[in-house]
DSSP file (Angstrom, degrees, kcal/mol; ACC not computed):
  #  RESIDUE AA STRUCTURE BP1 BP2  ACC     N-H-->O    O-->H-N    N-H-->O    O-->H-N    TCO  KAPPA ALPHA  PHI   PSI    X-CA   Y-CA   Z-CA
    1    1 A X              0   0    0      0, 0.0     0, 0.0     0, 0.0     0, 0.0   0.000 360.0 360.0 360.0 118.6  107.1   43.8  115.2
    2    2 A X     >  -     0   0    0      1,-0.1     4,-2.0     4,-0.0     0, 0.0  -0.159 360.0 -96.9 -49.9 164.5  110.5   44.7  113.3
    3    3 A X  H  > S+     0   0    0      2,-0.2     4,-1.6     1,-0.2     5,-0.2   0.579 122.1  56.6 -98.8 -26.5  112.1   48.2  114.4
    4    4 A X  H  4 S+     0   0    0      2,-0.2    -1,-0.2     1,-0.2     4,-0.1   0.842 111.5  40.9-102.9 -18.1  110.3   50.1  111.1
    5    5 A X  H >> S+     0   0    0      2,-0.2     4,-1.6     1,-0.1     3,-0.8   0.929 108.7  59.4 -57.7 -51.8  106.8   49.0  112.0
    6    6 A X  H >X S+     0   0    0     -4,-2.0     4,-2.1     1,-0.3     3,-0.9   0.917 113.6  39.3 -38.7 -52.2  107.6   49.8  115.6
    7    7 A X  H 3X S+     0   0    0     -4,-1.6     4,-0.6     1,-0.3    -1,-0.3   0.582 106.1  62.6 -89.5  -4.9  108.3   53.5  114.3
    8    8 A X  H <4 S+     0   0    0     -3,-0.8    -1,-0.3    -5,-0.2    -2,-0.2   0.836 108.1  46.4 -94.5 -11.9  105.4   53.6  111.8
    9    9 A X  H XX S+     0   0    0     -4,-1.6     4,-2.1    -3,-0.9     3,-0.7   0.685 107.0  54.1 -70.5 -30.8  103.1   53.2  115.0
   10   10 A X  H 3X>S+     0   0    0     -4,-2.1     4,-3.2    -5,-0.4     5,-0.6   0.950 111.8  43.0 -43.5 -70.8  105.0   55.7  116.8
   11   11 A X  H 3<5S+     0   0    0     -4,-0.6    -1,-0.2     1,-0.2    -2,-0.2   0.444 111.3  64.3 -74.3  16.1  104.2   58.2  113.6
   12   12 A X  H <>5S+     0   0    0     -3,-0.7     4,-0.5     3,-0.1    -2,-0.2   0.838 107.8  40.4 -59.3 -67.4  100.4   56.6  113.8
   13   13 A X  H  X5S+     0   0    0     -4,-2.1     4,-2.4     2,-0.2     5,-0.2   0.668 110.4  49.6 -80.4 -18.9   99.9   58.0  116.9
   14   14 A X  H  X5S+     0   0    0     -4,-3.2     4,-2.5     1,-0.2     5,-0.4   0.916 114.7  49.3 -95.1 -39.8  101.4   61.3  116.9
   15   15 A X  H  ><S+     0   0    0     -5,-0.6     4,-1.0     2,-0.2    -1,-0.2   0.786 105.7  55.3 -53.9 -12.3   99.5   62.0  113.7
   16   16 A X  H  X S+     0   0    0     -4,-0.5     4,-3.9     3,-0.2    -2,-0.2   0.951 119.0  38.3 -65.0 -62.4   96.3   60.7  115.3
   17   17 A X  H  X S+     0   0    0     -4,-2.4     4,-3.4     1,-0.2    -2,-0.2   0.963 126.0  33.4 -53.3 -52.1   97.1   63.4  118.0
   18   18 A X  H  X S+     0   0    0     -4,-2.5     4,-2.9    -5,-0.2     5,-0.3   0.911 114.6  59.7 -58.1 -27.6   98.3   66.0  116.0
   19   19 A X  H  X S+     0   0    0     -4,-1.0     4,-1.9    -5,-0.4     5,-0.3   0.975 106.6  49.1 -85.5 -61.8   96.1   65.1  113.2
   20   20 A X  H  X S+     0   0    0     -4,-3.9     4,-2.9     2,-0.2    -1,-0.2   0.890 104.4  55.8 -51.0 -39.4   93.2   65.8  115.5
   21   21 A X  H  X S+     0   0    0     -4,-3.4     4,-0.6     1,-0.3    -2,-0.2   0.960 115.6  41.9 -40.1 -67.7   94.3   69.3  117.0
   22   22 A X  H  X S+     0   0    0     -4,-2.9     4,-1.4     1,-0.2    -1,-0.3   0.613 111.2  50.3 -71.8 -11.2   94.5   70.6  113.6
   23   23 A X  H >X S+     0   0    0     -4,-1.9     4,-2.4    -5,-0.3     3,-0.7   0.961 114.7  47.7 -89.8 -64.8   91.3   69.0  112.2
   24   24 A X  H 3X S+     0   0    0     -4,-2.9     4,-1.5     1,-0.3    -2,-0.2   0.680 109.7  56.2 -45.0 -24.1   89.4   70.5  115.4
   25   25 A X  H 3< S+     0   0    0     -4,-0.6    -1,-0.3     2,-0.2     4,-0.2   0.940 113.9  34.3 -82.8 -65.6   91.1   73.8  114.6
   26   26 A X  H XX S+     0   0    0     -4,-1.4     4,-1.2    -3,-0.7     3,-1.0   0.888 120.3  55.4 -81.7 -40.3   89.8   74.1  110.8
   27   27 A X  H >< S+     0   0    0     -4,-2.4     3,-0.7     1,-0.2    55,-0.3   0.991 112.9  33.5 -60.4 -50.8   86.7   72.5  111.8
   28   28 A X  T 3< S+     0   0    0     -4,-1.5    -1,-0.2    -5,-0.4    -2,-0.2   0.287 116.8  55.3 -86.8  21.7   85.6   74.6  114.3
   29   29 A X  T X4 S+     0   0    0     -3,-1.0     3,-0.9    -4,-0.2    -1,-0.2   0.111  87.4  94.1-132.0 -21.0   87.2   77.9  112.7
   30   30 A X  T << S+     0   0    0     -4,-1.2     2,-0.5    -3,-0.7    -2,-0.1   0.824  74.7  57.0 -43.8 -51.8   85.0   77.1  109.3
   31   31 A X  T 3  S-     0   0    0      1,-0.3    -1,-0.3    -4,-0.3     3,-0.1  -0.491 123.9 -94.9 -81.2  37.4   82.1   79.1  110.2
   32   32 A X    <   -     0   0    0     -3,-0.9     2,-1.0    -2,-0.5    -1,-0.3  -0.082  65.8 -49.1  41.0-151.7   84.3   82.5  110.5
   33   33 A X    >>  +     0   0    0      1,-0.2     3,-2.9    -3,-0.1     4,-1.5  -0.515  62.8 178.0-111.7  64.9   85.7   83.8  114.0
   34   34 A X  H 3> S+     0   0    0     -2,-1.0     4,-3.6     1,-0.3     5,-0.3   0.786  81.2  63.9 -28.6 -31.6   82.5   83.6  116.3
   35   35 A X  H 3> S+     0   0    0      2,-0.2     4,-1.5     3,-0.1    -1,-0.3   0.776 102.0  51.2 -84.4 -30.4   84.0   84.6  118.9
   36   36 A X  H <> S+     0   0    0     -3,-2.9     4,-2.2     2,-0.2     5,-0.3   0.978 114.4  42.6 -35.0 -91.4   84.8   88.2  117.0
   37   37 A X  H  X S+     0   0    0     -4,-1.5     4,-0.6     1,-0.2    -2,-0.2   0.738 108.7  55.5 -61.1 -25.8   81.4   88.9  116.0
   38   38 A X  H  X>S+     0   0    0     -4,-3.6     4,-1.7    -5,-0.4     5,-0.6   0.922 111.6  45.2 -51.9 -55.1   80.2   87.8  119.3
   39   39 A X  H  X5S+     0   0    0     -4,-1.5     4,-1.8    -5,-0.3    -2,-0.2   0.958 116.8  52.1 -49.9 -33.3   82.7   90.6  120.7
   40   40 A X  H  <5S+     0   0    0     -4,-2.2    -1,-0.2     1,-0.2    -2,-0.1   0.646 106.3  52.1 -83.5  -5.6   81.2   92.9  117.8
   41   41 A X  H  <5S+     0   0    0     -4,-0.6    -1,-0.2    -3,-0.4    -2,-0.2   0.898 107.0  46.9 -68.5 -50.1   78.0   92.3  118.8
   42   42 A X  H >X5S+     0   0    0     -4,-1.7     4,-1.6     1,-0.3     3,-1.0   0.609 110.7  54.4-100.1 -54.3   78.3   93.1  122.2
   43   43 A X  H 3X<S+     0   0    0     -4,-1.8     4,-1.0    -5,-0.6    -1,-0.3   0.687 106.3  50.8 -79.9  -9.8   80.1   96.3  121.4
   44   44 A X  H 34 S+     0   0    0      2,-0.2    -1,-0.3    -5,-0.2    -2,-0.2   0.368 106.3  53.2 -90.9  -6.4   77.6   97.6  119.1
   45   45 A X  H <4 S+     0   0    0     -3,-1.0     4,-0.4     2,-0.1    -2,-0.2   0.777 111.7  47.3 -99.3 -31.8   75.1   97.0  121.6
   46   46 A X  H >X S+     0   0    0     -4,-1.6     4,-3.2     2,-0.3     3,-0.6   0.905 111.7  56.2 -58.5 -52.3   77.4   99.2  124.2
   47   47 A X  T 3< S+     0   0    0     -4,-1.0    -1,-0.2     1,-0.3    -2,-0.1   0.522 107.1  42.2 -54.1 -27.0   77.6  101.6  121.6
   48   48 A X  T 34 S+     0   0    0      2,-0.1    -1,-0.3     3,-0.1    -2,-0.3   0.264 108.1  58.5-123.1  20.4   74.1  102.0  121.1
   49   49 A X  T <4 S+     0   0    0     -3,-0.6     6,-0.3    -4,-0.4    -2,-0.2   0.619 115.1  41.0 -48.0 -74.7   73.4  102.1  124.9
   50   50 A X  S  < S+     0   0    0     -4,-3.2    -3,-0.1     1,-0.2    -2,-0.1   0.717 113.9  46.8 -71.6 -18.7   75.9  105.3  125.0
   51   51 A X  S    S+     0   0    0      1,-0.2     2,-1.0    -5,-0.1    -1,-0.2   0.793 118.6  47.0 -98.8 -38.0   75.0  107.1  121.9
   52   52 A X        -     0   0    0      1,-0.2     3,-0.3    -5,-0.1    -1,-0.2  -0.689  63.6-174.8 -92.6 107.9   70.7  106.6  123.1
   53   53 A X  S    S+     0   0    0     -2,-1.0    -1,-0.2     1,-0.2    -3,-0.1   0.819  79.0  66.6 -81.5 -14.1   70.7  107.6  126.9
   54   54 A X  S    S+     0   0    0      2,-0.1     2,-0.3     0, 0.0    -1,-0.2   0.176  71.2 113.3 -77.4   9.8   66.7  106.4  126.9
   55   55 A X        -     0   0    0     -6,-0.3     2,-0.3    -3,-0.3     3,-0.1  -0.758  65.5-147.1 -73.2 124.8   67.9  102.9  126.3
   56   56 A X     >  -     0   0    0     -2,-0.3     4,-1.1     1,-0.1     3,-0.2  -0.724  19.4-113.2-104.2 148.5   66.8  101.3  129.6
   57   57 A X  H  > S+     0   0    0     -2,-0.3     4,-1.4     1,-0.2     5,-0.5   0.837 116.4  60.0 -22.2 -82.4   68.7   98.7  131.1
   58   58 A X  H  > S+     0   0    0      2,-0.2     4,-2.3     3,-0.1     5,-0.4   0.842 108.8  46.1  -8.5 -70.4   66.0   96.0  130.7
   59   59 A X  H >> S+     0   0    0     -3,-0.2     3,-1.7     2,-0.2     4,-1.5   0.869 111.0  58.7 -59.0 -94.7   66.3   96.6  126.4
   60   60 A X  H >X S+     0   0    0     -4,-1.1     3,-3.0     1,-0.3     4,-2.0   0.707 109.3  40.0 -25.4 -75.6   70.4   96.5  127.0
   61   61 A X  H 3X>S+     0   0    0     -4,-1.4     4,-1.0     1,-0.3     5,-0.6   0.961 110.3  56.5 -55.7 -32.1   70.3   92.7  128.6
   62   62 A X  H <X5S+     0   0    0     -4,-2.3     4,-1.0    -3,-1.7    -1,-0.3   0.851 113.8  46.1 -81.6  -3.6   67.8   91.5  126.2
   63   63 A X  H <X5S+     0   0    0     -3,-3.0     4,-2.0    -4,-1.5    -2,-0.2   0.910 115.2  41.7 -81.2 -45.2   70.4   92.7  123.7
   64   64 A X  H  <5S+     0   0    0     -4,-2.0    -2,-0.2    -5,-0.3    -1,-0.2   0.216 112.3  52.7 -89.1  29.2   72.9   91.4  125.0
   65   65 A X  H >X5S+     0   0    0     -4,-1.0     4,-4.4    -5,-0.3     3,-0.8   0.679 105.2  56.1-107.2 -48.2   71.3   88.3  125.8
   66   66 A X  H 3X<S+     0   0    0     -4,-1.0     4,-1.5    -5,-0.6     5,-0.2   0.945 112.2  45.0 -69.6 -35.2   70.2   87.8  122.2
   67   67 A X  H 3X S+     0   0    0     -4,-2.0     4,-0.8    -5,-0.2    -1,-0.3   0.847 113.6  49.0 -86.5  -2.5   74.1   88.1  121.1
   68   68 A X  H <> S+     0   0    0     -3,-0.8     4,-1.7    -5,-0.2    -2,-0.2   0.860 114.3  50.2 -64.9 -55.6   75.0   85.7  124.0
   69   69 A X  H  X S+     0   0    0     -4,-4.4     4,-2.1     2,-0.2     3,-0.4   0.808 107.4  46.6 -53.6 -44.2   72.3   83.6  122.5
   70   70 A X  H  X S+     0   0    0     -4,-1.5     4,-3.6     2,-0.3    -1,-0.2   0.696 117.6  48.2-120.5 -41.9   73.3   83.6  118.9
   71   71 A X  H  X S+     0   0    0     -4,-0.8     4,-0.8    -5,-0.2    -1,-0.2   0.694 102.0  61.2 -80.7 -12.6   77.0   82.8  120.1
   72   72 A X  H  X S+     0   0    0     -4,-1.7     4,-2.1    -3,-0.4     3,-0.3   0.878 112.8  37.2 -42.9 -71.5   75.9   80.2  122.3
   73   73 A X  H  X S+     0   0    0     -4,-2.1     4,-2.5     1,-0.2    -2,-0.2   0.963 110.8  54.1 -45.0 -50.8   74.6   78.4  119.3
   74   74 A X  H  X S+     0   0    0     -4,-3.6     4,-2.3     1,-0.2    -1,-0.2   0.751 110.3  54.0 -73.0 -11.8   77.1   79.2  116.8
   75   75 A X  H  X S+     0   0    0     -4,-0.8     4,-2.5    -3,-0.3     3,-0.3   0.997 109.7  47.0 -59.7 -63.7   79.6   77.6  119.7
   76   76 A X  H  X S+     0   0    0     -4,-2.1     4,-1.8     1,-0.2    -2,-0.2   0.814 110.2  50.4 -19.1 -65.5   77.6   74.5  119.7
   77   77 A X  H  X S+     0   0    0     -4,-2.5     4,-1.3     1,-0.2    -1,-0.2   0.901 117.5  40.5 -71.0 -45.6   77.5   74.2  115.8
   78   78 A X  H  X S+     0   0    0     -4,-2.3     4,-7.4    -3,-0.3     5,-0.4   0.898 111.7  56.6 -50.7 -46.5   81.7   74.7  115.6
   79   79 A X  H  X S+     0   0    0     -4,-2.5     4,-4.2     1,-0.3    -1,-0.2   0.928 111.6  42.2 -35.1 -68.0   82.2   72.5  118.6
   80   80 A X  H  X S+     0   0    0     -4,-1.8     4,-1.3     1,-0.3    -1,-0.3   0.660 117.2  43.3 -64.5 -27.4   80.2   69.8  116.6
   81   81 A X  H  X S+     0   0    0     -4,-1.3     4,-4.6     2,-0.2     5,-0.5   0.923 113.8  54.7 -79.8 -53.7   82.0   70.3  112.8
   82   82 A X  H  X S+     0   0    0     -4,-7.4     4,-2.7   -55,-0.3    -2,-0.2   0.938 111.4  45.9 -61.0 -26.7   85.7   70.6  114.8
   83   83 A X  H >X S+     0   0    0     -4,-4.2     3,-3.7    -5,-0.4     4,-1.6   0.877 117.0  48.9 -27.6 -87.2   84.7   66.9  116.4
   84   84 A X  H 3X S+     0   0    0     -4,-1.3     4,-5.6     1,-0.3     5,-0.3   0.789 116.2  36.0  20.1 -83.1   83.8   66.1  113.0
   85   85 A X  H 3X S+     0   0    0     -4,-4.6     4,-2.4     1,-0.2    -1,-0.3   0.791 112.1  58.6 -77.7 -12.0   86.5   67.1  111.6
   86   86 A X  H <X S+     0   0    0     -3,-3.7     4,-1.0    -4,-2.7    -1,-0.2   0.970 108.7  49.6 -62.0 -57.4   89.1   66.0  114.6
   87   87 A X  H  X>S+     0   0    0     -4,-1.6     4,-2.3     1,-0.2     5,-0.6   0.744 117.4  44.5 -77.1 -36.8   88.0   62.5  114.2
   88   88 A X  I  X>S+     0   0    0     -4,-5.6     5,-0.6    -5,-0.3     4,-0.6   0.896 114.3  40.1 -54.9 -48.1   88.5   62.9  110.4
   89   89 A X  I  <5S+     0   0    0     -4,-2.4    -2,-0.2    -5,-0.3    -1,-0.2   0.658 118.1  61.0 -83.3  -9.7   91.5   64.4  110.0
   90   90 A X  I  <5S+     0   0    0     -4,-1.0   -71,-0.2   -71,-0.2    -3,-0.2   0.835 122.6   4.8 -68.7 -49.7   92.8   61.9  113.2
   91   91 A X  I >X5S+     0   0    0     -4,-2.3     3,-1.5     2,-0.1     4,-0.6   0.671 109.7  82.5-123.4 -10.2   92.4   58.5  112.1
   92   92 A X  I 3<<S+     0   0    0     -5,-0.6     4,-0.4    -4,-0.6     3,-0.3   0.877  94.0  48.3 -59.0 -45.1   91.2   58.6  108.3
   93   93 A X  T 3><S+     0   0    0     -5,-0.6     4,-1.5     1,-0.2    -1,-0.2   0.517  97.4  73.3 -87.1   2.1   94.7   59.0  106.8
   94   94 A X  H <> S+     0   0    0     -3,-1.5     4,-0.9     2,-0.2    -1,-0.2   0.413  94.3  46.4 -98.7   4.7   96.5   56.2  108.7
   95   95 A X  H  X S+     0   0    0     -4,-0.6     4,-0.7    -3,-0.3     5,-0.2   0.603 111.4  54.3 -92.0 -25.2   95.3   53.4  107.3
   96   96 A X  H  > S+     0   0    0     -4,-0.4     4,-1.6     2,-0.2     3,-0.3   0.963 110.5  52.6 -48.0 -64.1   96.1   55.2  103.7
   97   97 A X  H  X S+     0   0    0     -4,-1.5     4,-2.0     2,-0.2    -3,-0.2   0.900 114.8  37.0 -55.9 -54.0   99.7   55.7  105.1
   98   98 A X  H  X S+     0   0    0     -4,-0.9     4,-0.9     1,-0.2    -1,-0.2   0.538 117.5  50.3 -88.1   5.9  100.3   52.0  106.0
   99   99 A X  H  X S+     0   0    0     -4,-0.7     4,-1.9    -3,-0.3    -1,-0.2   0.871 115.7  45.1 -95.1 -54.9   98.4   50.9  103.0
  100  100 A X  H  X S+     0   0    0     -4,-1.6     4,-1.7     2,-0.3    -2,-0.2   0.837 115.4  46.1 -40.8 -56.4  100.8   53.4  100.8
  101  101 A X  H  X S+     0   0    0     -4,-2.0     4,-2.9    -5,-0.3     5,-0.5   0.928 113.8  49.8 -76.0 -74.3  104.2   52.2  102.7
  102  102 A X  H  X S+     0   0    0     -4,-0.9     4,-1.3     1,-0.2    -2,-0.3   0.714 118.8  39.2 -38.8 -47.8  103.1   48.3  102.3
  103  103 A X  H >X S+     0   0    0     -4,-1.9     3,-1.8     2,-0.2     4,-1.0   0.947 110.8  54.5 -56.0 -81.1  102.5   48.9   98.5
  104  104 A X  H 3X S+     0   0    0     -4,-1.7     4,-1.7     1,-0.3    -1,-0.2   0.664 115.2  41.6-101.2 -33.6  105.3   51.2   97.8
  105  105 A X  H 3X S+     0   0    0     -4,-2.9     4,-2.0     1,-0.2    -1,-0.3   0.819 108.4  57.2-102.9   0.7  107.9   48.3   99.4
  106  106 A X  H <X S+     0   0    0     -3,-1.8     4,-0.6    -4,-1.3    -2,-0.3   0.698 116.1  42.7 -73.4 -13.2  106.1   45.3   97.7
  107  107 A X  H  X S+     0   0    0     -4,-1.0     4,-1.7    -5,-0.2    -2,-0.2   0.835 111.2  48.7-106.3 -10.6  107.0   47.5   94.6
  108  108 A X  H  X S+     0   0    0     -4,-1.7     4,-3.7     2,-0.2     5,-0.2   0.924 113.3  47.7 -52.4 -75.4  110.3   48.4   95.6
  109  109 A X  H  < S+     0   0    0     -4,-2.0     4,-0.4     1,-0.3    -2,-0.2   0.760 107.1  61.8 -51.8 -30.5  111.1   44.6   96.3
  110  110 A X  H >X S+     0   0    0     -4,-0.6     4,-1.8     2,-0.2     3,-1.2   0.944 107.6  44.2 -71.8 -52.0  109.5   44.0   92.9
  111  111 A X  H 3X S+     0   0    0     -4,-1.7     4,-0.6     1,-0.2    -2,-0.2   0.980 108.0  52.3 -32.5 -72.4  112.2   46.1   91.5
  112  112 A X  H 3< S+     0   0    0     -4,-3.7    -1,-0.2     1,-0.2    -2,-0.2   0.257 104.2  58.4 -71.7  10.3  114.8   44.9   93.1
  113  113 A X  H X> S+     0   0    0     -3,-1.2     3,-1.8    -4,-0.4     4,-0.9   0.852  96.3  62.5 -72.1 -79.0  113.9   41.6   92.1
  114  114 A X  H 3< S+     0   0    0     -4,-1.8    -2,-0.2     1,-0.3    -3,-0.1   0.427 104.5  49.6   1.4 -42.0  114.0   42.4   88.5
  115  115 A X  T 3< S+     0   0    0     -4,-0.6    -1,-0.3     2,-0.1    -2,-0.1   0.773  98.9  63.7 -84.8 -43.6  117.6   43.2   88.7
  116  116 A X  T <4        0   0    0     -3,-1.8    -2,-0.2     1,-0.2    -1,-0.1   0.777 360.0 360.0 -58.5 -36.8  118.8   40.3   90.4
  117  117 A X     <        0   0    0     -4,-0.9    -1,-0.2     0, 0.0    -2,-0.1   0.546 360.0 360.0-112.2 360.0  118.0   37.6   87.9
């Protein structure tokens, strides 16, 4: 390998890496900020606990069990899109790039042929 492949594998791999953080990031941040509305859940439940003093424990956990529950899933379902979308946004656009750079100096060379004769 010549010195400008050598560094177009270099910039393969730290766009695989990088390229997955951020794809896991937008994937799993797609469905809004679970992790919010779990907290808002949870405080509304607190909230209606303190304002009803006849709320009995028992009725409080199965509330906050059903918003445990509900973020439990919606974790699941983000997990699975930011995979998704890590794996996409990781390896999908470096074969594009070295397909893009080979093209771009066979047309380059093509030029600069052109001139020469």
């Amino acid at each position: 390998m010549n010195g400008w492949q050598r560094i177009g594998v270099v910039l393969s791999i730290l766009w695989a890496i990088s390229g997955a953080f951020w794809g896991y990031n937008i994937g799993y941040h797609e469905g809004g900020d679970i992790k919010q509305e779990h907290e808002q859940c949870r405080a509304n439940v607190n909230a209606r606990l303190a304002a009803t003093p006849r709320v009995s424990m028992n009725d409080w956990a199965e509330d906050i069990g059903r918003c445990d529950s509900v973020f439990r899933k919606q974790n699941g379902d983000s997990i699975q899109t930011g995979s998704l979308y890590a794996a996409l946004l990781a390896l999908l656009p470096i074969p594009f790039a070295w397909i893009a750079v080979y093209k771009s100096i066979a047309l380059l060379r093509w030029i600069r042929k052109g001139f020469q004769t």
